[in-house]
C-alpha positions as CSV (number, residue, x, y, z in Angstrom):
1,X,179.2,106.2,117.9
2,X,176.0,104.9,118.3
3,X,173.0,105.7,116.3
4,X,169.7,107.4,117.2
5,X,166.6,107.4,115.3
6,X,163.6,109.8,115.9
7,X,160.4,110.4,114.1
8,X,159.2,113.5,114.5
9,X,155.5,114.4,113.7
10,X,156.1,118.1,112.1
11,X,152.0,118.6,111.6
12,X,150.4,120.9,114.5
13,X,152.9,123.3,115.5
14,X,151.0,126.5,115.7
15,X,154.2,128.8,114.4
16,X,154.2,126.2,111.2
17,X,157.5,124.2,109.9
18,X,160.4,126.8,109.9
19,X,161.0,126.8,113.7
20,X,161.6,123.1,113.1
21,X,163.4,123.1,110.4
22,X,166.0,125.7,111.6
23,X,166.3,123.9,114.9
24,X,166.9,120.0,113.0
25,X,169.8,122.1,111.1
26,X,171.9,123.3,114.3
27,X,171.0,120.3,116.2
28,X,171.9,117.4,113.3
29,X,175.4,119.6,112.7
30,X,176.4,119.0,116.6
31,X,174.5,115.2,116.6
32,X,175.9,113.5,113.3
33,X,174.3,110.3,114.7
34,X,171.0,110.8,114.7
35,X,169.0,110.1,111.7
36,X,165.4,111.5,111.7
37,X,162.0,110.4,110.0
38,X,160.1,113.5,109.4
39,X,156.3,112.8,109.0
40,X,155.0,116.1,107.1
41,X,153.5,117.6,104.0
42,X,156.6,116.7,102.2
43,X,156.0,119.1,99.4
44,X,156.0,122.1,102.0
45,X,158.9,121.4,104.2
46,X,161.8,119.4,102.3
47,X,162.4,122.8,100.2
48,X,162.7,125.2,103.8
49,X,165.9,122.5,104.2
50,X,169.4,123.4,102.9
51,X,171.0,120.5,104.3
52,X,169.1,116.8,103.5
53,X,172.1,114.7,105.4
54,X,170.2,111.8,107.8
55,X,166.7,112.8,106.8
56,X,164.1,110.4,105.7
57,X,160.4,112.1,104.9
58,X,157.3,110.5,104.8
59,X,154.3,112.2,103.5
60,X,151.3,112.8,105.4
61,X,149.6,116.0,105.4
62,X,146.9,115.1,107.3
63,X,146.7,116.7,111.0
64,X,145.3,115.4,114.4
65,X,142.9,117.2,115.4
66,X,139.6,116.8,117.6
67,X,137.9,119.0,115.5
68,X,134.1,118.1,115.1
69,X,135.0,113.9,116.1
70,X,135.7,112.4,119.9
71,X,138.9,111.4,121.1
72,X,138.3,107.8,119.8
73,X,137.6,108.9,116.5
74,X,140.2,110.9,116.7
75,X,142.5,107.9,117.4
76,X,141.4,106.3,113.8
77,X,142.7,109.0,111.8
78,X,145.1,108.4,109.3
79,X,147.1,111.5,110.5
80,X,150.9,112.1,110.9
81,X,151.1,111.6,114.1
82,X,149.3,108.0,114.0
83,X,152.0,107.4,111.5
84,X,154.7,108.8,113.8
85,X,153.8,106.7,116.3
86,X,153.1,103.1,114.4
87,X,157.1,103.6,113.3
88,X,157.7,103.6,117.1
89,X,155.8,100.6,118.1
90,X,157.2,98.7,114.4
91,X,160.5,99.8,116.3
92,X,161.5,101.6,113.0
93,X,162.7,104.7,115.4
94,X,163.6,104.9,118.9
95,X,161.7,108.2,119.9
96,X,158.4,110.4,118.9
97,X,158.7,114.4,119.1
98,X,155.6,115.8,117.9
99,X,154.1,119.7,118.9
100,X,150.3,117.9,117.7
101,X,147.1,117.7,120.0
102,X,147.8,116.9,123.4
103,X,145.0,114.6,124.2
104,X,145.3,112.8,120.8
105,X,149.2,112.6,121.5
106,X,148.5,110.6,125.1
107,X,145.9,108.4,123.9
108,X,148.2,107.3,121.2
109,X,151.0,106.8,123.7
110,X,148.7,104.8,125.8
111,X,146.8,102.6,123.6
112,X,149.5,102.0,120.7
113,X,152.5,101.9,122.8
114,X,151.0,100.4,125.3
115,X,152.0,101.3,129.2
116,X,154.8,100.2,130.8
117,X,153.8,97.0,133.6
118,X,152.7,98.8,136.7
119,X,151.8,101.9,135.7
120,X,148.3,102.3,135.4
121,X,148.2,105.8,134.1
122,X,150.8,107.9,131.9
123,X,151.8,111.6,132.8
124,X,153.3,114.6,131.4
125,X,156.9,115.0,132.9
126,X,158.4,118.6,132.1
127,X,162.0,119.1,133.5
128,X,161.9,122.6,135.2
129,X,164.8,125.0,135.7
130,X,165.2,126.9,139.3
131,X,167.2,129.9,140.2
132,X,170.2,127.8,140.4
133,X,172.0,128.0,137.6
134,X,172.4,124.3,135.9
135,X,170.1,122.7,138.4
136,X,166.7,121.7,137.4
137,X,163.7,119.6,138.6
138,X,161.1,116.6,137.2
139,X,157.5,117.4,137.7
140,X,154.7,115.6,137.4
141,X,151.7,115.2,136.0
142,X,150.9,118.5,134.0
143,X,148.2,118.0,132.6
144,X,147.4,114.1,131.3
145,X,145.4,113.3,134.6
146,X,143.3,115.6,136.1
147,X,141.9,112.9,138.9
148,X,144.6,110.9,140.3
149,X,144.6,107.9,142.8
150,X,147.4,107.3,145.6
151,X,148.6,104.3,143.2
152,X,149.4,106.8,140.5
153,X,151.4,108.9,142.7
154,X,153.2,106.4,143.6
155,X,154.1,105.2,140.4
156,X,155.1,108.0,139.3
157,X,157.4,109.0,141.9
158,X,159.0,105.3,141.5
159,X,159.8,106.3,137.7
160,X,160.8,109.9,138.4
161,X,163.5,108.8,140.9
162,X,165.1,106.3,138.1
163,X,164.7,109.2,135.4
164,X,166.6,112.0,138.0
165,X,169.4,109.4,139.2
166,X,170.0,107.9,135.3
167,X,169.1,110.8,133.0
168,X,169.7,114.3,134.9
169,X,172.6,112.6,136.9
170,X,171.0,113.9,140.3
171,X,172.9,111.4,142.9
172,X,170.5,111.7,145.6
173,X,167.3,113.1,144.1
174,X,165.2,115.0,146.5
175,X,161.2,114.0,146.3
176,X,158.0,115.7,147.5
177,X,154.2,115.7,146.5
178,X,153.2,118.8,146.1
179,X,150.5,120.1,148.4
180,X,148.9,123.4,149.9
181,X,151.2,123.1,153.1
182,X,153.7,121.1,154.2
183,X,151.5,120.2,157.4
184,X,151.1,115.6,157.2
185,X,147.3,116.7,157.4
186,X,147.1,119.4,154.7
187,X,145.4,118.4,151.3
188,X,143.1,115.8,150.1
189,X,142.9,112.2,151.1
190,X,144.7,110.8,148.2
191,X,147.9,113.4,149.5
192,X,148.0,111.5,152.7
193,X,147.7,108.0,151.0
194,X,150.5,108.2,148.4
195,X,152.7,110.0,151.3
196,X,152.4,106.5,153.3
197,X,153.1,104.9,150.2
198,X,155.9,106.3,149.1
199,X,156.9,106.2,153.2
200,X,156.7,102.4,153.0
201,X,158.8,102.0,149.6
202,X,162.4,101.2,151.3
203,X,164.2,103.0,148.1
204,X,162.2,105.8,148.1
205,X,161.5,106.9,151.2
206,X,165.2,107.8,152.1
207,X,164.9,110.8,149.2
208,X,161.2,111.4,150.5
209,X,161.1,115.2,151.9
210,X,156.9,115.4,152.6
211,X,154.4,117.9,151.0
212,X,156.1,121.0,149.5
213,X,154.4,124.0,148.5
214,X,154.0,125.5,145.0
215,X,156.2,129.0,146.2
216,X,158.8,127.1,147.1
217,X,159.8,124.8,143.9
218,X,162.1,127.2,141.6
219,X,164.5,128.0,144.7
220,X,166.5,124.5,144.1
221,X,165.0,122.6,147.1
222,X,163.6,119.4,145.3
223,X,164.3,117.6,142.1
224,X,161.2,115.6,142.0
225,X,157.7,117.1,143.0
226,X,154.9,114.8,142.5
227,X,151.2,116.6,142.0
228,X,147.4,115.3,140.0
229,X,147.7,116.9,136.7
230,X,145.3,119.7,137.2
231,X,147.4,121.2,139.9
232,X,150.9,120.5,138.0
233,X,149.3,122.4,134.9
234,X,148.3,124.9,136.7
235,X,151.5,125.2,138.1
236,X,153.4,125.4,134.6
237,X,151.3,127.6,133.1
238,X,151.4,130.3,136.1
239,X,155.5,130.0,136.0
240,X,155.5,130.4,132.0
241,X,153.0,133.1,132.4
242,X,154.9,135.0,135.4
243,X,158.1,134.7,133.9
244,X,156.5,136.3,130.4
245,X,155.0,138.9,132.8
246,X,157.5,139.8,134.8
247,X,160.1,140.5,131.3
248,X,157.6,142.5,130.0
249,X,157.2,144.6,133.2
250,X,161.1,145.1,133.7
251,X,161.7,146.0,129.7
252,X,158.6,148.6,130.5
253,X,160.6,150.0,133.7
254,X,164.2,150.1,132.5
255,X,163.0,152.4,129.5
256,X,161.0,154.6,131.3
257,X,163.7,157.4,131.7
258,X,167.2,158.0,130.5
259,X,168.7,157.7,133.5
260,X,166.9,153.9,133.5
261,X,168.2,152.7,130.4
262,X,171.8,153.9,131.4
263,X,171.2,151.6,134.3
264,X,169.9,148.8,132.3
265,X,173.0,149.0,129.9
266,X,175.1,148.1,132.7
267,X,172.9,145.2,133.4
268,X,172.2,144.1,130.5
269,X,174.5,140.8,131.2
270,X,172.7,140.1,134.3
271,X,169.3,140.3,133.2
272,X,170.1,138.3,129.4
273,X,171.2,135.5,132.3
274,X,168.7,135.1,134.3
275,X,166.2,135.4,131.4
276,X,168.1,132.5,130.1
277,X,168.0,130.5,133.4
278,X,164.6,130.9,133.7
279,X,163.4,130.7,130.2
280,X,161.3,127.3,129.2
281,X,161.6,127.4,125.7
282,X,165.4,125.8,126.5
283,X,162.9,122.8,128.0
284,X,161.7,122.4,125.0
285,X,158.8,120.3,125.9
286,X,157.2,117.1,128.5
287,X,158.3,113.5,128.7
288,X,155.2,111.1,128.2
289,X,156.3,109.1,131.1
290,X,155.0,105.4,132.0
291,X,154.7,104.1,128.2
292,X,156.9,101.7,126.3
293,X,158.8,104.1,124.3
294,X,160.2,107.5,124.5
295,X,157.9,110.2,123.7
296,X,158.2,113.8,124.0
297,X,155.4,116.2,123.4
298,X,156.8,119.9,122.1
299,X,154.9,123.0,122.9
300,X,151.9,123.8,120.3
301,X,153.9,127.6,119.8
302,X,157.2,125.8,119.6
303,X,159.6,128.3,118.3
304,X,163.2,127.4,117.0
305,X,164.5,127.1,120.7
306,X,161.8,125.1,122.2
307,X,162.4,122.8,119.3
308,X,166.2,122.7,120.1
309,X,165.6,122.0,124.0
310,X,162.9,119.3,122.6
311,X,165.5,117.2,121.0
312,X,167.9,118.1,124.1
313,X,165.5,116.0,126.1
314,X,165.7,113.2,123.9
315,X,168.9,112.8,122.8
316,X,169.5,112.9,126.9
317,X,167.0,110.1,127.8
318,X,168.3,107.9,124.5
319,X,171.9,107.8,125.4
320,X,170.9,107.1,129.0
321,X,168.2,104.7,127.2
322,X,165.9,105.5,130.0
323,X,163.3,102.8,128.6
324,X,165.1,99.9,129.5
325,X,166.0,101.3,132.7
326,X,161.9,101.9,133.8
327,X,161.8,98.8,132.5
328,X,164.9,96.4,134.5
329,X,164.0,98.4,137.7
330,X,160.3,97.3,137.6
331,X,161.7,93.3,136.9
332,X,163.4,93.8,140.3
């Protein structure tokens, strides 16, 4: 069996170590092959472990942050994180998962990884889940580039088709940019250019379905929706804020009256399912996509389940060692 190694940057999550800790515990007891590198306060987290089997700890307390200092300042800092992501490029560890600053997190994928040859800009690559159950869908960017050109688009959608076919398995991934209509004229210039783009790419355009609209994307029709990342953010946090929402409003409704809560005991099953279908904490977290080396940025509230669907992702794109992939198609 092969073996994996991930560092894992345990500074910045906002709920503190314990989430982490409990989710390294289930995860290493199914995943015997991967040995982990845990950048931390060492003093603070190796007691919260009860098992110490394929952990390695180095100590570094010290926290990215973008407090009071720019972003290139903040790139200096001898924080865990850096230290996280200088084992990566030293090719001590084959992957980064860290919950830390966002913007810190991509300009350390960018400038000390380096990007990937023809990609001019990295983006944040979350894999969604639909109403389907088992199917999910690649979006991107989320958040990493709020301006985009037709060229990024592009790119992007070249890298996103390898990831659905060789990670998610997806034999003939469906892709669309994501747009206010699905009209060829609708949205702004740079919608029409990376369209005729992706048109002209004879491996693409076979897969290419057009604009799509936001409404649309968790009913299973596309696996790969291309968008700038101020719309794709918007996007994510609308779906994680509706999906919050709307379990609050039906736990209100359901005990309301007796006669409610009889009704809700007989669907309990149903709604524990779909609150697990469409639940993102079993995400886990984004793919920095377009860099040379894997790196997967956890949510800043990451609870024990995000955590677990964080290291999901990883273990998937190791075994399937997506990097060389982005990397052989762009040779041909």
């Amino acid at each position: 069996m092969q073996k994996y190694r991930l560092a894992i940057d345990a500074i910045g999550n906002d709920l503190g170590y314990q989430p982490l800790v409990e989710a390294l515990e289930t995860f290493k007891e199914a995943n015997p092959n991967f040995i982990f590198t845990i950048v931390a306060d060492v003093e603070k987290i190796k007691p919260l472990f009860k098992n110490f089997d394929n952990l390695n700890f180095i100590n570094n307390p010290e926290k990215a942050t973008l407090e009071n200092v720019s972003l290139r300042q903040a790139q200096k800092q001898s924080s865990s994180m850096k230290t996280a992501f200088e084992l990566l490029k030293d090719k001590k560890v084959d992957a980064i998962l860290s919950a830390g600053d966002t913007a810190i997190l991509l300009a350390h994928s960018t400038f000390v990884l380096e990007r990937l040859t023809g990609v001019d800009r990295p983006a944040f690559m979350p894999v969604f889940p639909t109403i389907n159950q088992g199917q999910k869908f690649l979006m991107l960017d989320v958040g990493a580039n709020l301006e985009v050109k037709p060229s990024y688009i592009y790119q992007w959608a070249k890298l996103a088709f390898i990831f659905s076919k060789n990670v998610l398995g997806v034999k003939i991934p469906r892709l669309n940019i994501l747009n206010i209509g699905t009209e060829d004229y609708k949205g702004f210039a740079w919608h029409r250019e990376a369209s005729q783009l992706i048109e002209a790419d004879k491996t693409l355009a076979p897969f290419y379905k057009g604009f799509l609209e936001p409404r649309e994307l968790m009913n299973g029709v596309t696996d790969i929706i291309i968008a700038d990342g101020y719309a794709g953010n918007m996007v994510l946090k609308s779906y994680e804020g509706a999906v919050k929402s709307f379990g609050q409003l039906i736990k209100r409704e359901i005990t309301a009256s007796f006669m409610k809560k009889m009704g809700a005991l007989i669907l309990k099953g149903a709604f524990k399912n779909a609150k697990n279908v469409l639940d993102h904490r079993n995400v886990g977290g984004a793919y920095v996509i377009g860099v040379d080396g894997l790196v997967v940025k956890a949510h800043g509230n990451s609870d024990k389940t995000a955590f677990l669907g964080a290291l999901g992702q990883i273990k998937n794109a190791l075994e399937k060692n997506i990097i060389m992939q982005f990397k052989n198609a762009i040779r041909e």
